[in-house]
C-alpha positions in Angstrom: 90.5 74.1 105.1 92.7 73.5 102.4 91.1 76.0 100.1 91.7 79.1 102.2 95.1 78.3 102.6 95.6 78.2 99.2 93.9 81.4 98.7 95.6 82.9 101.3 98.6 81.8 99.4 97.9 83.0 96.1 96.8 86.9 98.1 100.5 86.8 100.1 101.8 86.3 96.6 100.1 89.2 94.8 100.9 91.0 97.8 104.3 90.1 97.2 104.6 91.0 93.6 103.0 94.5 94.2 105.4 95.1 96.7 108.2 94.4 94.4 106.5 96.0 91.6 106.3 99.0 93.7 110.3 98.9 94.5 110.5 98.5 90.7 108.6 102.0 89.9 110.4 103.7 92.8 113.6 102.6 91.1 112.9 104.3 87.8 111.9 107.9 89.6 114.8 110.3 88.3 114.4 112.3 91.1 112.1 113.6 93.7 111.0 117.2 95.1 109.8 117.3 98.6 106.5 117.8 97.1 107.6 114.2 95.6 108.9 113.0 98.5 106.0 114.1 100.2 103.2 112.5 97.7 105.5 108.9 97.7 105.4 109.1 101.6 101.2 108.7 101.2 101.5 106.3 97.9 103.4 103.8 100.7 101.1 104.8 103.4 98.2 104.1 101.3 99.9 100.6 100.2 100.8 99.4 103.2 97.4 100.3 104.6 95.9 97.9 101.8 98.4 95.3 102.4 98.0 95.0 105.9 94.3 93.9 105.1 95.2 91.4 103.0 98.4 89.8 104.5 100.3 89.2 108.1 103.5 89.5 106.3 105.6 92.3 106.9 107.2 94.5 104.4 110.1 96.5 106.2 111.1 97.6 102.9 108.4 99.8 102.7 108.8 101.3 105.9 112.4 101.8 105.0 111.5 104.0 102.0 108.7 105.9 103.8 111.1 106.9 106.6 114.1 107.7 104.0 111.7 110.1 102.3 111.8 112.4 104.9 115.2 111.5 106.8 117.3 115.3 106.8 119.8 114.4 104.2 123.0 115.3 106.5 121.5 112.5 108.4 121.0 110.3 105.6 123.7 107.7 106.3 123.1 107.2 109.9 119.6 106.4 109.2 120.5 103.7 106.4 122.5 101.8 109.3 119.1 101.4 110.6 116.9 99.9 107.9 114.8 97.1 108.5 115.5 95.5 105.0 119.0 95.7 104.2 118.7 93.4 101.4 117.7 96.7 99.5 120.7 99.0 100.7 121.2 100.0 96.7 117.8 101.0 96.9 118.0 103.1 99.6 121.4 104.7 98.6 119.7 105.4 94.7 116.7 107.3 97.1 119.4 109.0 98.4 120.8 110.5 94.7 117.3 110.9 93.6 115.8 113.4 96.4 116.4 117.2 95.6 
């Protein structure tokens, strides 16, 4: 009825907002070890595993970061012409600067 759509509303939209406040957090990281890499890779992981309870909506973004974590970095480039979200390219290229 019209009460679980709205409250399936209101979870796609805290889904949303954690998703973004996620990107946020990731954007501020000055840099990352491959022990760092390594620990993000399971942060997303975990996330998307708790988002995928709570909401049909994709997040390629995430699965963009998650594969950039552990992409060889002379391969770097090639794999950025592959990303499912490309509306956060300047994410992905900052990832790029920030792993050691």
């Amino acid at each position: 009825g019209a009460a679980a759509e709205q409250a399936r509303h209101w979870v796609e939209l805290v889904a949303q907002g954690t998703v973004e406040a996620f990107v946020t957090a990731v954007e501020q990281i000055p840099g990352l070890s491959k022990v760092g890499c390594d620990q993000l890779a399971t942060d997303i992981a975990y996330l998307k595993g708790i988002l995928a309870m709570l909401s049909d909506t994709p997040y390629p973004v995430l699965s963009d970061l998650a594969r950039l974590l552990h992409v060889d970095l002379g391969e770097y480039s090639a794999a950025m012409a592959t990303v499912e979200s490309p509306a956060h390219l300047g994410l992905y290229k900052a990832l790029r600067g920030k792993r050691a």
